[in-house]
MIDRENDREN-285769 format. One line per field, with one value per residue (C-alpha): x negated, y, z; residue in three letters. Coordinates in pm, whole numbers, padded with zeros to 5 digits. Last residue first. Layout:
N
X <- X ...;
Y <- Y ...;
Z <- Z ...;
code <- Ala ...;
END
This chain:
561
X <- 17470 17166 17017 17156 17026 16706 16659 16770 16511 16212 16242 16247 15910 15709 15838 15780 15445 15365 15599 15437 15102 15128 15379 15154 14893 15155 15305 14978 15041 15188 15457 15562 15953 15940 15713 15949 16222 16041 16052 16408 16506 16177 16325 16094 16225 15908 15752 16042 15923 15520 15573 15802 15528 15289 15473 15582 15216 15255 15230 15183 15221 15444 15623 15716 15674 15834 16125 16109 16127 16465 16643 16547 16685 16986 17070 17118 17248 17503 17629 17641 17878 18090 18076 18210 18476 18604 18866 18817 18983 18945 18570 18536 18666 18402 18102 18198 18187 17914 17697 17572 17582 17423 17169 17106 17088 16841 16612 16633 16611 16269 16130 16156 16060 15744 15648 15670 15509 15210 15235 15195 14887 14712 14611 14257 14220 13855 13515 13616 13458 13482 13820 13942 13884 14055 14356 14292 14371 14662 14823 14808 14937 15206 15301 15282 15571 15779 15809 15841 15603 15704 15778 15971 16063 16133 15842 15622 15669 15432 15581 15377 15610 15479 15160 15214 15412 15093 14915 15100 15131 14758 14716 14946 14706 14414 14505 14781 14492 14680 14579 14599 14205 13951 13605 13455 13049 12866 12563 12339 12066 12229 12496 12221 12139 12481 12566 12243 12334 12701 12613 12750 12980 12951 13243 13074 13183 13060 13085 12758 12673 12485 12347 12425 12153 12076 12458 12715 13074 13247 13641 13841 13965 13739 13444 13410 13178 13251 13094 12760 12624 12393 12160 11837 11886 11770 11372 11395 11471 11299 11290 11657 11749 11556 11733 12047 12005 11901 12093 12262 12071 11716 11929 12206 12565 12739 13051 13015 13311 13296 13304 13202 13040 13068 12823 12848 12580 12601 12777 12774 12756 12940 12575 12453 12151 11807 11639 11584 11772 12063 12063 12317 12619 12443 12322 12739 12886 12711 12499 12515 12256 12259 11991 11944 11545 11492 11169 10992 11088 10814 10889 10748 11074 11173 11493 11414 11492 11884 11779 11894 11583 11532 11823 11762 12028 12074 11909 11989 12139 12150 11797 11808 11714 11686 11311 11306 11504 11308 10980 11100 11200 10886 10777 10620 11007 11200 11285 11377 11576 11926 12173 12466 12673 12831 12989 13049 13233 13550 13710 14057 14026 14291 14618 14779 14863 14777 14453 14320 14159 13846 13905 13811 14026 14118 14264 14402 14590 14699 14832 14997 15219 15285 15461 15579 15786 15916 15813 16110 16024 16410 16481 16158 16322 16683 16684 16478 16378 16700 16902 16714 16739 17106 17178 16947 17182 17491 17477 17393 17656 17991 17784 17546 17832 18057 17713 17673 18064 18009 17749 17929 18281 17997 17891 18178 18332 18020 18084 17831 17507 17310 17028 17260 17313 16919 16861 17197 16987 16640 16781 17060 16744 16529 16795 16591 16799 16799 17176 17237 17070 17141 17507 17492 17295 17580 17847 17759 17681 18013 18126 18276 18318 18085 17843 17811 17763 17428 17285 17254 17149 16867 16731 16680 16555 16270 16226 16169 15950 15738 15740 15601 15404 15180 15166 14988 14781 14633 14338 14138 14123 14268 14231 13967 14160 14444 14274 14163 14415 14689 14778 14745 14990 15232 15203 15247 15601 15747 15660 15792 16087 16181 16125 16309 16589 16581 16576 16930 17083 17359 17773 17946 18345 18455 18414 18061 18073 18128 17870 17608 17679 17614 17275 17184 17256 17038 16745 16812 16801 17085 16997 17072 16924 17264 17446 17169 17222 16956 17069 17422 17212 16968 17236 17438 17178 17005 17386 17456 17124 17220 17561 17431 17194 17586 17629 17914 18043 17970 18186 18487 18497 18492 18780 18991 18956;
Y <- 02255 02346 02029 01775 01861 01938 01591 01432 01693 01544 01268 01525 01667 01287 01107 01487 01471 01118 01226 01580 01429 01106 01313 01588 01294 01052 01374 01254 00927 00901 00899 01208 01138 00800 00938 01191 00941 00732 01049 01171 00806 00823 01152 01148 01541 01697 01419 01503 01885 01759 01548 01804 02047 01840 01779 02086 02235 02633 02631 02954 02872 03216 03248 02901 02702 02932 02896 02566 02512 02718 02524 02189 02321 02468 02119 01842 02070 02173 01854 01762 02011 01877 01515 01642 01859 01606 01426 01211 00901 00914 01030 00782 00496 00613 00625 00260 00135 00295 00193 -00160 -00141 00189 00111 -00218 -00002 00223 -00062 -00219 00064 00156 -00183 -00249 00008 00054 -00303 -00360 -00088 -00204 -00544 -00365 -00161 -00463 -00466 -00663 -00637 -00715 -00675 -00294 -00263 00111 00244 -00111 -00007 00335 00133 -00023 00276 00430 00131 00014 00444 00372 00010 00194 00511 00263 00040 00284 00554 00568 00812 00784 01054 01082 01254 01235 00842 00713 00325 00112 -00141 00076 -00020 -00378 -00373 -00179 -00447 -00748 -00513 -00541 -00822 -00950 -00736 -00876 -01230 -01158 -01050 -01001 -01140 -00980 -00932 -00697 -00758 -00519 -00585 -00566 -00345 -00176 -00454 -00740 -00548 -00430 -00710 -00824 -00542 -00627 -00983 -00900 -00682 -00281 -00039 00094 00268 00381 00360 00515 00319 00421 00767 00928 01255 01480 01657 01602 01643 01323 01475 01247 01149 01109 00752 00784 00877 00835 00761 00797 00625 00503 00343 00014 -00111 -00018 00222 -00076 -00023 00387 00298 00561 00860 00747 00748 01044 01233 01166 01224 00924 00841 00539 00427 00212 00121 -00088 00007 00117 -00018 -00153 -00085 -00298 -00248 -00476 -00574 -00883 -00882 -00923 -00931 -01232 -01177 -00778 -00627 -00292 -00068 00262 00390 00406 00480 00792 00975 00748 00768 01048 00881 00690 01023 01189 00817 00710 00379 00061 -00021 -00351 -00359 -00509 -00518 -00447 -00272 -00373 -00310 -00381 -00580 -00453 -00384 -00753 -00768 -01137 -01270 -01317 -01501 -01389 -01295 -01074 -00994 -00770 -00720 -00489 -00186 00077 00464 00762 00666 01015 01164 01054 00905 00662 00424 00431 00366 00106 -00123 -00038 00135 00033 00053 00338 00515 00189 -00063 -00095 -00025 -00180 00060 00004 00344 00420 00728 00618 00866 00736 00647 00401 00322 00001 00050 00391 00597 00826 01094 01299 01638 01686 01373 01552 01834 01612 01457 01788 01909 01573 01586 01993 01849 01525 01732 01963 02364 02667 02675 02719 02424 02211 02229 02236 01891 01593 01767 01935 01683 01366 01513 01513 01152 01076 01302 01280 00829 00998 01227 01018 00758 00947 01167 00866 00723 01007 01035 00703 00818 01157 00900 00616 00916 01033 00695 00670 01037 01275 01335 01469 01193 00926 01207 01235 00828 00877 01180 00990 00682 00843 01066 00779 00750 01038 01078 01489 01560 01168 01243 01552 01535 01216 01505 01694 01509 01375 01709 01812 02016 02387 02443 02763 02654 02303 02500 02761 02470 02206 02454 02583 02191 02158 02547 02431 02046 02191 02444 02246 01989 02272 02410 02093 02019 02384 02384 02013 02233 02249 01887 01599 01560 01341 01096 01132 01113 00753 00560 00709 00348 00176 00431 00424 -00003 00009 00233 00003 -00339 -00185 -00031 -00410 -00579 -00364 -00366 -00737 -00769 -00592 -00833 -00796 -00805 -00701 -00571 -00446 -00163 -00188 -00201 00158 00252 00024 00213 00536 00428 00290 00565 00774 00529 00424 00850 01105 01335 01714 01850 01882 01559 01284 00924 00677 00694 00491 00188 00210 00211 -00037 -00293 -00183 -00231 -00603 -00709 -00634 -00740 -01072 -01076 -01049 -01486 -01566 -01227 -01059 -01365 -01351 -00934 -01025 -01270 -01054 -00765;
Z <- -00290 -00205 00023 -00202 -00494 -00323 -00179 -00513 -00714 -00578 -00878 -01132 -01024 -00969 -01311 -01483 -01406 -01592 -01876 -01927 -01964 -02147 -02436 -02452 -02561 -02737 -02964 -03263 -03248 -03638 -03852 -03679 -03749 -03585 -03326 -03266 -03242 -03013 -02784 -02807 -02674 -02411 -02229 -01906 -01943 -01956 -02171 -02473 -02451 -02455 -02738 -02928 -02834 -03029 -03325 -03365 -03375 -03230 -02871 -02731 -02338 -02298 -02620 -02763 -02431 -02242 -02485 -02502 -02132 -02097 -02450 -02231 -01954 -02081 -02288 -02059 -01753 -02009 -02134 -01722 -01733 -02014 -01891 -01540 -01725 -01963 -01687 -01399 -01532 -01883 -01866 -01571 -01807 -02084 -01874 -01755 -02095 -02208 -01900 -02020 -02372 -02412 -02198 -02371 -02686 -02539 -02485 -02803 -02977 -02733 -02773 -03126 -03290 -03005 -03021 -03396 -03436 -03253 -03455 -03738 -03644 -03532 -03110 -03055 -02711 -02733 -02959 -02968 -02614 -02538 -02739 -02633 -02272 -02353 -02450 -02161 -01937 -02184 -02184 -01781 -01735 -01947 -01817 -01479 -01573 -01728 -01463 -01142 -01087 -00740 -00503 -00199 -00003 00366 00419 00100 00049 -00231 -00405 -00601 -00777 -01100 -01068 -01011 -01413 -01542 -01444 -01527 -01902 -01928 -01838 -02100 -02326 -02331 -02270 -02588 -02830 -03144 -03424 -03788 -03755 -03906 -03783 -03583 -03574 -03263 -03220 -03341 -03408 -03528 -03652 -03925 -04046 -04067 -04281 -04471 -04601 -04588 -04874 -04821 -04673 -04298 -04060 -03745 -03425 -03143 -02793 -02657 -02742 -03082 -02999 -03344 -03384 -03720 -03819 -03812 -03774 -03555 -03654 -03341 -03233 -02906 -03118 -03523 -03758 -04147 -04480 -04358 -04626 -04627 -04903 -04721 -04403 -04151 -04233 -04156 -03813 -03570 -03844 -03947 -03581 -03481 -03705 -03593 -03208 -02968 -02661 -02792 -03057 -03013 -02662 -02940 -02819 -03153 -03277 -03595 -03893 -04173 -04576 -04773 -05107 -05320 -05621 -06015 -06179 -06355 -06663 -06639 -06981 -06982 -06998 -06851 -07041 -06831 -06532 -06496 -06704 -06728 -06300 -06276 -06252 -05959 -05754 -05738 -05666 -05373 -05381 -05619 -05881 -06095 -06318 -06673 -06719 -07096 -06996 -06723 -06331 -06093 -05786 -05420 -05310 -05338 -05557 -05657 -05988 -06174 -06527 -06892 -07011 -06666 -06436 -06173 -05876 -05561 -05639 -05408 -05422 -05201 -05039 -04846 -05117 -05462 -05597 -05325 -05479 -05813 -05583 -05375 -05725 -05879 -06182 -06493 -06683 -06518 -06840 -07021 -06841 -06894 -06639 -06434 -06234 -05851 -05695 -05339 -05279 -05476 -05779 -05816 -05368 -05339 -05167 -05185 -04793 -04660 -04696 -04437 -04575 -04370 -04350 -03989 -03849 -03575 -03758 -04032 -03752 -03668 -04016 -04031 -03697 -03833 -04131 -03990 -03726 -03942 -03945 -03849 -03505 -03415 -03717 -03581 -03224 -03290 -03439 -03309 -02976 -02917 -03008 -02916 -02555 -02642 -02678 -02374 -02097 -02345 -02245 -01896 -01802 -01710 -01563 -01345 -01228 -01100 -00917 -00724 -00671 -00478 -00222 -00157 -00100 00096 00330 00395 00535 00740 00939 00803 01013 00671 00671 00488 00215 00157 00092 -00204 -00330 -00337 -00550 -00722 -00846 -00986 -01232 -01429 -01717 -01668 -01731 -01539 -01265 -01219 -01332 -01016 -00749 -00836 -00802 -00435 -00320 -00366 -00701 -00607 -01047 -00929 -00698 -00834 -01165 -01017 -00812 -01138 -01349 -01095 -01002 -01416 -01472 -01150 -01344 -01669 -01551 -01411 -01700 -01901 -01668 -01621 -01993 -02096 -01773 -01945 -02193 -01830 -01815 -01967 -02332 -02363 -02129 -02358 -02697 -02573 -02452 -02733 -02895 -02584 -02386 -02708 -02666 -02308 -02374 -02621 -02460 -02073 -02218 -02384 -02070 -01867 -02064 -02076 -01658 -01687 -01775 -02061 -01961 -02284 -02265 -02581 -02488 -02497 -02865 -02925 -02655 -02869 -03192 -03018 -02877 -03178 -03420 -03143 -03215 -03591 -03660 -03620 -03930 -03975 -04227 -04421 -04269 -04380 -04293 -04200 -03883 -03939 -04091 -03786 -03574 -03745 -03739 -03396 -03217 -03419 -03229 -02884 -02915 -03106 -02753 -02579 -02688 -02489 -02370 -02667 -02879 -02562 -02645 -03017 -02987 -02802 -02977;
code <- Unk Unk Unk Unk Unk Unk Unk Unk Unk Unk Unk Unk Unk Unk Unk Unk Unk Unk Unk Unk Unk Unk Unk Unk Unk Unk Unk Unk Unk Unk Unk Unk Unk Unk Unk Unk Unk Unk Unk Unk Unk Unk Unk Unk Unk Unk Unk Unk Unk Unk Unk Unk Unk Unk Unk Unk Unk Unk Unk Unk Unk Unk Unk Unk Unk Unk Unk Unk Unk Unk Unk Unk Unk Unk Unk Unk Unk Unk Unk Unk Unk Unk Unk Unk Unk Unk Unk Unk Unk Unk Unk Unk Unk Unk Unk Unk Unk Unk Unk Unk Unk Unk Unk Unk Unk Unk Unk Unk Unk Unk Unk Unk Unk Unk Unk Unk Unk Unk Unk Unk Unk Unk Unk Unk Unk Unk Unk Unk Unk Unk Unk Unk Unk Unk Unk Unk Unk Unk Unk Unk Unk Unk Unk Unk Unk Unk Unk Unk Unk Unk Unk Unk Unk Unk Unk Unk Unk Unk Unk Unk Unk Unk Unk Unk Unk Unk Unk Unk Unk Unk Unk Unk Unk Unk Unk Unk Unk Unk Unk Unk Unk Unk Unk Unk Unk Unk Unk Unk Unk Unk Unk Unk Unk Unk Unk Unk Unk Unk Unk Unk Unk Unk Unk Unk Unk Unk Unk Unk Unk Unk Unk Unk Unk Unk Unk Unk Unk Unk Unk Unk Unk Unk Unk Unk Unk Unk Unk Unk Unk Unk Unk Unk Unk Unk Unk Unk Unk Unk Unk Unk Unk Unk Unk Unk Unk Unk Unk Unk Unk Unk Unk Unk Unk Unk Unk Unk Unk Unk Unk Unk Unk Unk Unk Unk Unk Unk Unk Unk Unk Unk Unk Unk Unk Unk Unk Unk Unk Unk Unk Unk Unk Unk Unk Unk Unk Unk Unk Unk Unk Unk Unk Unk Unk Unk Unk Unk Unk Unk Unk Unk Unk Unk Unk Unk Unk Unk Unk Unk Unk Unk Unk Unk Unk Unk Unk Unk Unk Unk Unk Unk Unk Unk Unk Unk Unk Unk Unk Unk Unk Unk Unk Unk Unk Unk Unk Unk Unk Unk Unk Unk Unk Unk Unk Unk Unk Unk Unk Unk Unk Unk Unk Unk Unk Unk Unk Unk Unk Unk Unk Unk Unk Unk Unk Unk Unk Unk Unk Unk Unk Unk Unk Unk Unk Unk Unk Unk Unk Unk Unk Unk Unk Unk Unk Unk Unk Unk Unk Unk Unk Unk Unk Unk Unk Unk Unk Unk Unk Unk Unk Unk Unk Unk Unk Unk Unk Unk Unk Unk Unk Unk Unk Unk Unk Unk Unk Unk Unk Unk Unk Unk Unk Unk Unk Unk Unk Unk Unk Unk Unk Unk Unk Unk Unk Unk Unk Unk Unk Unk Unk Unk Unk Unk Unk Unk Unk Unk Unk Unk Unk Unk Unk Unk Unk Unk Unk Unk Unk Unk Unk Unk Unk Unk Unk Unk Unk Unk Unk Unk Unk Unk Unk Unk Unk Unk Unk Unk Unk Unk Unk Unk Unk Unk Unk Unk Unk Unk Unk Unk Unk Unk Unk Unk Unk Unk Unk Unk Unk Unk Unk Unk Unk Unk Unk Unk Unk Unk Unk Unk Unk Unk Unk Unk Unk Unk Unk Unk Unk Unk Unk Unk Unk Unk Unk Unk Unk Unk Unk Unk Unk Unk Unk Unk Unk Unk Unk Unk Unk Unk Unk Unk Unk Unk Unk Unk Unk Unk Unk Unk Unk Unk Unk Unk Unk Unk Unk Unk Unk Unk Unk Unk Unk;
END
C-alpha cells in the first residue's frame, strides 16, 4: 500500500495510464447484454486507485476534455449548422425538460429527507454533473443575510454533496444512455447509428479498411480489334451514352501510339478501354473479343476528390455543366458528390454550390485537367494540420473564459462548452476550404478515445477518494439520493422524448439524452457504440443548452429548498 501510494505520488501519469488499461480491459466484458465499456471501466478503475492517495493537476483534465470534445465539434461542423432550425424544437425540449424534472427531484427529496440548502444544491450538482452549480449556488447563499459562520457550514455541505454524488452522477448517465435506452427502445445503438448514416448517405456504401467493391464501378478491359476497325477513337466513345467508357491505350505491331480522338482504329488494334462496368462488358460486339494479353497496357488510375469553386460551376445546374463543358468529361468519372459531409444526388437540375465535393476516378493526366478548372484537388494526407487546428482550440479555449451575468448570474460556456462551439465552427470551415485543416480519421479517434478516458479517469482519480471518505462519514443516504436525482430525470426526459417528441433512431436520441445532461462519459460511449458521428448533432444541441439551463439551477436550488 505503501509503496504504491509513494509510486502514484511520484510518477501519478502511471496512475493515469494504469486506470485506461484496466478500464478498458474490465469494459470489454459482457454480463448478459449488459457491458460497462473502457470509459465507465475507467472511471471505476480510477476510484479504486485513488485510494491510494494520487494528487494529479487539474490543468491535464482540462486538456484532455478540451482535445476530445473539439475533435467531436470538428467532426460534426457541418451536419450541425444544417441542422439548426425549425427541426432543433426536438433538442430544446429535451434539455428543458431535463433541467425542470432535474430542479423538481432535487426540491421534492430536500423537502422530504429536510436537507439544507447547502446539500442540495451539492446532490444537484453532483446528480446532474454540472459543477457549474457549486459555482452559482455557493454566490446565491452569500446573498441570503445569514450570519458568516452559516454561510461557510451551507457553503461546505455544497461541496460534501458534490463529492458523495458525482463519481454515480457520470457512472449512471452511461447507464441509462448505454443500457436502458436501446433495451426500453428495444434497437442497439450501432443498429439504428447505421440505418441513419445510410440515410444520409442515400444508399451509397462506405467501405472500411481492406474493403473492396467484388463487382467495382469502374472497369479496365483490353480488346481486340475487329468490329470497330475503320472507325475512330471519338466515334466508338460516343456510341454509349453519356461517354460511359474511354479509350486510353492502342497498341499497334507491338508499339503503344497516340490516343488522339481523331485516330482510326484498324483491325488487330489491341485496346485498352476503361469506363463503368455495365457499358464495358458489353463492348465484344462492338468492338471486338476481350483478350488476357496486356504487356504494355497497363495504366495507373486514381481516384480524388475536388472540391468545387470554379464560376463555369457554382451556380450552374447539371445539365448545363455537361452542355457548357462537354471537353472536360473525357476519361474522368464522377463516382459520388457530396455537400456538407452529406451524399448529393446529382439530377439535371441539381444547382451545383461552392464548396461541393465530388469524388472523381481516372489518369492523373485528366484529373489534373480537370482540377485546373473546378477547382482544387483534395489530396489524401496522414498529416494533421496543427496551425489549423491549435487555433482552433486557442479559440474555443477564449470562448469559454467568456462569462454572461443575468442578474446576479454568471454564465459561461466554460472550456468544454467553447472548444465545442471552436470545433463545430471550423469544422464547417474545413467543410468550405478542404485545402486546410487537414484532420485524418485516425488521428480524430485518437483525440476523442483518448481524451474523454483520460479525462474521466483524472476525475475519478481526483474526487474518488474524497467521495468515498464522505460516504463513510456521512452515511449512504446522500449518495443514494443523489442516485435518484441521476436517474429520474434522465428516465423523465426519455419518456417525453419517446412519446411526445417521437424520436425513433437510438442513436440519435441517445445523443440528444447524453447532451441534455452535459453528460460527456455516457456520450463518448455512444459514439463508441455508434461507430460513427451520427449522436454529435443532437449531441451539439442539447449540450450547448443544457450548459445555460443546468447552470440556473444553483439560484433555484437554493431559493426552494
Amino acid at each position: 500500500m505503501t509503496f504504491l501510494s509513494g509510486v502514484f505520488n511520484h510518477s501519478p501519469e502511471i496512475a493515469l495510464f494504469l486506470s485506461l488499461a484496466l478500464g478498458y480491459w474490465i469494459g470489454k466484458f459482457q454480463f448478459g447484454k449488459f457491458q460497462l465499456g473502457g470509459v465507465a471501466g475507467s472511471l471505476l478503475v480510477a476510484v479504486l486507485i485513488s485510494q491510494f492517495g494520487v494528487t494529479i493537476d487539474n490543468g491535464i483534465k482540462s486538456v484532455l476534455f478540451a482535445l476530445f470534445i473539439y475533435a467531436v465539434g470538428f467532426e460534426s461542423g457541418p451536419q450541425f449548422f444544417r441542422s439548426l432550425g425549425r427541426q432543433s424544437i426536438r433538442e430544446i425540449v429535451m434539455a428543458a425538460v431535463l433541467a425542470i424534472s432535474g430542479l423538481a427531484t432535487v426540491v421534492i427529496l430536500a423537502k422530504i429527507f429536510a436537507l439544507d440548502k447547502g446539500l442540495a444544491a451539492g446532490i444537484a450538482a453532483g446528480g446532474l454533473t454540472q459543477s457549474a452549480i457549486i459555482g452559482t449556488a455557493g454566490s446565491a447563499i452569500e446573498k441570503l443575510g445569514l450570519a458568516a459562520d452559516e454561510v461557510q457550514r451551507l457553503q461546505a455541505n455544497v461541496a460534501i454533496g458534490y463529492a458523495v454524488t458525482y463519481i454515480f452522477g457520470s457512472f449512471g448517465a452511461i447507464i441509462v444512455c448505454v443500457n436502458i435506452l436501446p433495451w426500453f427502445m428495444k434497437r442497439s445503438i450501432r443498429d439504428d447509428a447505421v440505418k441513419a448514416e445510410a440515410e444520409l448517405l442515400k444508399g451509397a456504401r462506405i467501405y472500411g479498411s481492406g474493403e473492396a467493391p467484388a463487382l467495382p464501378e469502374l472497369v479496365g478491359r483490353v480488346f481486340r480489334v475487329e468490329g470497330a476497325a475503320g472507325k475512330t477513337i471519338e466515334a466508338v466513345e460516343k456510341s454509349a451514352p453519356e461517354r460511359a467508357f474511354t479509350i486510353e491505350r492502342v497498341r499497334r505491331n507491338g508499339n503503344i501510339i497516340g490516343t488522339q480522338s481523331g485516330l482510326t482504329l484498324q483491325k488487330g488494334d489491341a485496346v485498352l478501354v476503361v469506363g463503368r462496368r455495365n457499358s464495358v462488358i458489353a463492348l465484344e460486339d462492338g468492338i471486338g473479343p476481350e483478350i488476357p494479353d496486356s504487356d504494355g497496357m497497363e495504366l495507373v488510375v486514381t481516384t480524388r476528390e475536388v472540391q468545387i469553386s470554379g464560376k463555369d460551376f457554382v451556380g450552374h445546374s447539371v445539365a448545363d455543366i455537361l452542355v457548357r463543358n462537354d471537353d472536360l468529361r473525357h476519361g474522368i468519372y464522377v463516382l459520388s458528390a457530396s455537400r456538407g459531409g452529406s451524399r448529393l444526388v446529382l439530377q439535371d437540375d441539381t444547382v451545383i454550390e461552392a464548396g461541393d465535393i465530388i469524388t472523381v476516378h481516372g489518369v492523373q493526366e485528366d484529373l489534373q485537367r480537370l482540377a485546373g478548372r473546378v477547382g482544387p484537388s483534395i489530396v489524401p494526407s496522414d498529416k494533421t494540420d496543427w496551425v489549423f487546428h491549435s487555433f482552433g482550440l486557442v479559440v474555443g479555449l477564449l470562448i469559454g473564459l467568456l462569462v454572461v451575468r443575468i442578474g446576479s448570474i454568471p454564465l459561461t460556456l466554460g472550456a468544454g462548452g467553447g472548444a465545442l462551439l471552436s470545433g463545430l465552427a471550423f469544422g464547417w470551415y474545413r467543410s468550405r476550404h478542404m485545402t486546410v485543416g487537414n484532420l485524418p480519421l485516425a488521428a480524430s479517434t485518437l483525440l476523442r478515445d483518448l481524451g474523454l478516458a483520460g479525462f474521466v479517469a483524472v476525475v475519478g482519480l481526483q474526487s474518488g477518494q474524497q467521495a468515498v471518505h464522505t460516504i463513510a462519514e456521512h452515511g449512504l443516504s446522500i449518495f443514494l439520493i443523489g442516485v435518484v436525482v441521476t436517474i429520474l430525470p434522465m428516465i423523465l426526459t426519455m419518456l417525453v422524448g419517446r412519446y411526445i417528441l417521437h424520436y425513433d433512431n437510438v442513436a440519435i436520441f441517445a445523443g440528444a439524452l447524453s447532451g441534455s445532461r452535459s453528460a460527456n462519459p455516457a456520450f463518448g460511449e455512444i459514439l463508441e457504440k455508434a461507430g460513427n458521428t451520427v449522436p454529435t448533432t443532437p449531441f451539439a444541441i442539447t449540450y450547448a443548452l443544457a450548459n445555460v439551463f443546468l447552470t440556473l439551477l444553483g439560484p433555484l436550488v437554493v431559493a426552494f429548498v
